[in-house]
MIDOSE-1310 file (N, C-alpha, C; in nm, 2 decimals, decimal comma, always signed):
residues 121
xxxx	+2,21/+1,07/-1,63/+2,08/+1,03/-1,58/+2,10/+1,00/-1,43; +2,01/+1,05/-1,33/+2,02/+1,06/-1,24/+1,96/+0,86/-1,20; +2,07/+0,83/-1,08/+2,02/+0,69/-0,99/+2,09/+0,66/-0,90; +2,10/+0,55/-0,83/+2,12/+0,51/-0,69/+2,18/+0,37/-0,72
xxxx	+2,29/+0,32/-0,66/+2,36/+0,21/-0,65/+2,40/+0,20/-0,56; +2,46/+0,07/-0,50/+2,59/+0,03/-0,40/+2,69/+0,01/-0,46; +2,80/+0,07/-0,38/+2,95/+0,08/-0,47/+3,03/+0,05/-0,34; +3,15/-0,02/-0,39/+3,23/-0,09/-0,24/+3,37/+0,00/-0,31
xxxx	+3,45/+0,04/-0,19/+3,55/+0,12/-0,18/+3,64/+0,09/-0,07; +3,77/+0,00/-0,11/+3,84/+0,02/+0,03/+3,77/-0,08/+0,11; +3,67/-0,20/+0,08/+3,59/-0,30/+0,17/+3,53/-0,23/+0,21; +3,45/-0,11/+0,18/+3,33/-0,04/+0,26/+3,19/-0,04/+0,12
xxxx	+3,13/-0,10/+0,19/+2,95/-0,09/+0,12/+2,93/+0,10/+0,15; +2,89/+0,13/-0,02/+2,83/+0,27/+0,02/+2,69/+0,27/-0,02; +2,62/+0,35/-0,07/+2,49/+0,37/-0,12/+2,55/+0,51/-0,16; +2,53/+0,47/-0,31/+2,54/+0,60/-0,37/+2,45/+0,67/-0,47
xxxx	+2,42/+0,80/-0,43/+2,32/+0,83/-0,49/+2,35/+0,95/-0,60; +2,34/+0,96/-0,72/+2,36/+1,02/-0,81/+2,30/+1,12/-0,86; +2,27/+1,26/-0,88/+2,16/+1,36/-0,88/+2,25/+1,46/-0,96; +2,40/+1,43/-0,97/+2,47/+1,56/-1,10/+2,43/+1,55/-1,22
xxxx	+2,41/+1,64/-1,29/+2,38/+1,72/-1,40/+2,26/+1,66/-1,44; +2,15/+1,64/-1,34/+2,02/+1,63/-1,36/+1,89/+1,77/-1,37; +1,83/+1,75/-1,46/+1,77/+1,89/-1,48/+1,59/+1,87/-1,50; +1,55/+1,74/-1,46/+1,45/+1,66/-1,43/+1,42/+1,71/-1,29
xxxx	+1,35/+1,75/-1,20/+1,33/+1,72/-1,06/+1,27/+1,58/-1,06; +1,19/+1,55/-1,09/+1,10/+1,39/-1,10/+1,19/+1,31/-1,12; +1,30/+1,29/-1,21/+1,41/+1,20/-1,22/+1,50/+1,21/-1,07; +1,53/+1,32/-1,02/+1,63/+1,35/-0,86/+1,54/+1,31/-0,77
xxxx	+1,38/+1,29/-0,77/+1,32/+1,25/-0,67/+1,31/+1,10/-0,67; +1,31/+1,04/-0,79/+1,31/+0,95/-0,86/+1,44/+0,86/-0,79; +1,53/+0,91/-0,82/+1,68/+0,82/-0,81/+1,65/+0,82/-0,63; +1,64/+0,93/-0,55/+1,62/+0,96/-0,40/+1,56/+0,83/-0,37
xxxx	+1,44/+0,77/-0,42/+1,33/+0,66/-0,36/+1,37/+0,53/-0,40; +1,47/+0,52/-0,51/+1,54/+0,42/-0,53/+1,67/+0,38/-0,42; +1,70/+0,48/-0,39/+1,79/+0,44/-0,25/+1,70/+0,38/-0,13; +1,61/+0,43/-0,13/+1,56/+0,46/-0,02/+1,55/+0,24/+0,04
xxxx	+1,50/+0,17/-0,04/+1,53/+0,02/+0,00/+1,65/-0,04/+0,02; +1,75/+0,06/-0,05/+1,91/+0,01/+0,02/+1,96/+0,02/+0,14; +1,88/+0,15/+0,16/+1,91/+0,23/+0,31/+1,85/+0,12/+0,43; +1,69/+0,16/+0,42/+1,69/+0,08/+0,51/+1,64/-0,07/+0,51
xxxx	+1,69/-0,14/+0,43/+1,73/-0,30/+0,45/+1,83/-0,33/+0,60; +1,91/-0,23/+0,55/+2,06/-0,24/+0,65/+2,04/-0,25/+0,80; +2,09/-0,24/+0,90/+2,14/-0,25/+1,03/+2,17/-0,08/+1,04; +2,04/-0,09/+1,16/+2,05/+0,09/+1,24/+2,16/+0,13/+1,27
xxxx	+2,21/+0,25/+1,20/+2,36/+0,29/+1,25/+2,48/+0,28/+1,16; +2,44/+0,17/+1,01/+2,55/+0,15/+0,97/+2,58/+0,17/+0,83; +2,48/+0,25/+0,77/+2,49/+0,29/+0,59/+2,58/+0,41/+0,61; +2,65/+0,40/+0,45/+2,76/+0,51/+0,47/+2,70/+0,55/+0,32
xxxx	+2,67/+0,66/+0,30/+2,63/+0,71/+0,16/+2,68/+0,85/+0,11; +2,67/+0,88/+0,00/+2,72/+0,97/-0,08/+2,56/+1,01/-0,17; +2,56/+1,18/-0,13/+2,47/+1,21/-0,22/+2,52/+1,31/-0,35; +2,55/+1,31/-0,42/+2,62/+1,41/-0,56/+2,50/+1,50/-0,57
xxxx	+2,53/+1,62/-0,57/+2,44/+1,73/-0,60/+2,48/+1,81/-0,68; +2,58/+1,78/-0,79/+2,71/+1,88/-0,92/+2,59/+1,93/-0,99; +2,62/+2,04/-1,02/+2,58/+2,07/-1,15/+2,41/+2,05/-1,13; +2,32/+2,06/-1,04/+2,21/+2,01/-1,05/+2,11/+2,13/-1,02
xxxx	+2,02/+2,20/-1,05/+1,94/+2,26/-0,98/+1,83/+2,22/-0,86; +1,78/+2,29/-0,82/+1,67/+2,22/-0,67/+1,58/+2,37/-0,67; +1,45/+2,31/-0,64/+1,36/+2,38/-0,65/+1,29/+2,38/-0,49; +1,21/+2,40/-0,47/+1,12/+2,38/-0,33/+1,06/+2,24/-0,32
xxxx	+1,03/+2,17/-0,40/+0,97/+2,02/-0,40/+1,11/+1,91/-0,37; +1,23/+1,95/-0,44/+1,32/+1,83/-0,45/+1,33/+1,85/-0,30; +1,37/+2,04/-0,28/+1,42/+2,05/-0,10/+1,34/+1,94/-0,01; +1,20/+1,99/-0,02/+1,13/+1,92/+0,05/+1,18/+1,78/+0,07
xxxx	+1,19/+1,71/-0,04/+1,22/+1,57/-0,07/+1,28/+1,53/+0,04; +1,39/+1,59/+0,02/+1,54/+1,59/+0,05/+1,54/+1,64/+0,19; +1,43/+1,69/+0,25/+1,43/+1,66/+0,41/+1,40/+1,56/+0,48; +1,30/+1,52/+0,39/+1,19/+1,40/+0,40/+1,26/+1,30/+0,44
xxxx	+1,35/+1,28/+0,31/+1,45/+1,14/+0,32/+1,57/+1,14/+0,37; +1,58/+1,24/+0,44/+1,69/+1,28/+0,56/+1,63/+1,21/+0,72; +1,49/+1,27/+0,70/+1,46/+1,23/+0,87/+1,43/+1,06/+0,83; +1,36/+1,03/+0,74/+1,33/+0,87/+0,73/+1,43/+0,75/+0,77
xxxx	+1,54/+0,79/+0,70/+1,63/+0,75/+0,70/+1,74/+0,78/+0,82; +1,71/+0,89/+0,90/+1,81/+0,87/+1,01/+1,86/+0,77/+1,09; +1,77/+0,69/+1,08/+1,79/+0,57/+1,25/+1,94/+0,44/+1,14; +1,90/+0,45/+0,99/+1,98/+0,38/+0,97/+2,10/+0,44/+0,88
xxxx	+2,15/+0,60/+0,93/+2,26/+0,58/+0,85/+2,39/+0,61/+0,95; +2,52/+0,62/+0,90/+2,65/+0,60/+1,04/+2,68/+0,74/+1,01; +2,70/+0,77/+0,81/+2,70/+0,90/+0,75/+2,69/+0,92/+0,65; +2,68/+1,03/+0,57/+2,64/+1,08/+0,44/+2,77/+1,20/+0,47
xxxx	+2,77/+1,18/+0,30/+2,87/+1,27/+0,24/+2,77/+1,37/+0,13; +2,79/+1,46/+0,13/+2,72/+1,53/-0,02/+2,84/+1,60/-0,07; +2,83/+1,59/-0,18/+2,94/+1,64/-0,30/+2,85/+1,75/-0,37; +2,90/+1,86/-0,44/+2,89/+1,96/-0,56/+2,79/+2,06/-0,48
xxxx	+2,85/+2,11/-0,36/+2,76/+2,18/-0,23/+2,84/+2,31/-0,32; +2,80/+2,42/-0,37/+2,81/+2,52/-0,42/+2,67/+2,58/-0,45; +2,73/+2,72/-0,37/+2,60/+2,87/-0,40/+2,51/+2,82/-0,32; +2,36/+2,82/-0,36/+2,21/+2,81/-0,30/+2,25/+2,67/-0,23
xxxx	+2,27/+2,59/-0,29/+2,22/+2,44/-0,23/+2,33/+2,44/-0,12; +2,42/+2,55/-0,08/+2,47/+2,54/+0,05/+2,35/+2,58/+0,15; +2,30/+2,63/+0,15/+2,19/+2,66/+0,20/+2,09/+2,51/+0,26; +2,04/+2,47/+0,17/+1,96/+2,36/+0,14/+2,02/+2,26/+0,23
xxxx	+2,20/+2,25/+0,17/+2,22/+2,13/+0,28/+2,18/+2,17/+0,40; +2,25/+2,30/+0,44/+2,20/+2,33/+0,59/+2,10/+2,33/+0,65; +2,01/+2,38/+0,58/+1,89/+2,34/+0,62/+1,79/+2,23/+0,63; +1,86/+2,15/+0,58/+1,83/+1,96/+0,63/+1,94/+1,94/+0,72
xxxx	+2,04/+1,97/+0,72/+2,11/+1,92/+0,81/+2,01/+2,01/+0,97; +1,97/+2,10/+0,97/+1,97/+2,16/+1,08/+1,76/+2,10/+1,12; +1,70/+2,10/+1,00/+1,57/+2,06/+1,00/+1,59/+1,92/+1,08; +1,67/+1,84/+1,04/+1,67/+1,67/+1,11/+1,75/+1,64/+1,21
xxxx	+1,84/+1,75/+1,23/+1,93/+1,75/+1,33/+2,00/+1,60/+1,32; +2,05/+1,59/+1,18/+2,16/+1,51/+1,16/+2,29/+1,56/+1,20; +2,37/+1,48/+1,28/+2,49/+1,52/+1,33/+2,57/+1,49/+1,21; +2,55/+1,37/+1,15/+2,66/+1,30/+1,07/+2,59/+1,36/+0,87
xxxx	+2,60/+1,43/+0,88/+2,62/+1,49/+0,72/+2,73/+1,61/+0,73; +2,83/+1,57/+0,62/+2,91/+1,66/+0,60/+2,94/+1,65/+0,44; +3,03/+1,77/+0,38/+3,02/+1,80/+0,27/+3,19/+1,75/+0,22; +3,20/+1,74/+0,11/+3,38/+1,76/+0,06/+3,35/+1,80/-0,09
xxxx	+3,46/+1,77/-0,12/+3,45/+1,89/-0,31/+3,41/+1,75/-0,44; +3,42/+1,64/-0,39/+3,40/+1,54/-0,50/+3,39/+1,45/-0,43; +3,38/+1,31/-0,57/+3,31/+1,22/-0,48/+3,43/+1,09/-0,40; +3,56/+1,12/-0,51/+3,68/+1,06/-0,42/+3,72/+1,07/-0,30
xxxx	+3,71/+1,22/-0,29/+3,74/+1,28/-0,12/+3,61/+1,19/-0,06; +3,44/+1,21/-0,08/+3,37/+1,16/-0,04/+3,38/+1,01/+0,02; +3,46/+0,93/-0,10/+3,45/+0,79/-0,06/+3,60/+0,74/+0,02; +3,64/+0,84/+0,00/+3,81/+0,81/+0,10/+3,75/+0,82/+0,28
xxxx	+3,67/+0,93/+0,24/+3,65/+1,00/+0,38/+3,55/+0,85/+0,46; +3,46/+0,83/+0,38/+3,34/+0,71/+0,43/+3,44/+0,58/+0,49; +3,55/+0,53/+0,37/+3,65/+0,45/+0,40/+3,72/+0,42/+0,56; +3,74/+0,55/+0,58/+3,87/+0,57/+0,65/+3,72/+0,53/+0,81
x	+3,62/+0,55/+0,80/+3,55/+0,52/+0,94/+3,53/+0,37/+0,99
């Protein structure tokens, strides 16, 4: 079931958002807007989040979403990690990444590497 938490790692606050082996779009847009008051509560510049995209399909609506809540959210995040970036949704990420001209989203293979990587900033 797709959702959104804060999880601490290494003394780092993340926002993590959960969307693997979801096959709901309404549930992945769903968990998305549940972040979205974690995000920005915070201080401009300083959420570190992880978005899991394993195993999930994406249609034209979630894409949409998922630009939406890219640009909303830019002023307050430092960076985003996305995990389970294979086939089409490589595409997608790039295409938010390049639609919002987020400097700070990058990809790794899971969500360990993801939360090592957030850690180490």
């Amino acid at each position: 079931m797709a959702g959104s938490s804060v999880i601490n790692h290494k003394g780092k606050r993340i926002v993590f958002m959960d969307l693997s082996n979801t096959t709901d779009y309404n549930e992945s847009i769903a968990a998305l807007k549940e972040a979205e008051p974690m995000i920005r509560k915070e201080q401009p510049g300083s959420v570190l989040t992880i978005l899991d995209i394993s195993n999930s399909p994406f249609n034209r609506e979630i894409t949409n979403y998922l630009r939406e809540f890219a640009e909303k959210n830019k002023p307050y995040v430092k960076m985003t990690v996305v995990t389970g970036v294979d086939g089409m949704k490589r595409i997608v990420v790039d295409g938010v990444i390049m639609f919002t001209r987020r400097t700070n989203i990058v990809t790794k293979d899971n969500n360990e590497q993801a939360k090592d990587y957030l850690a180490s900033l």
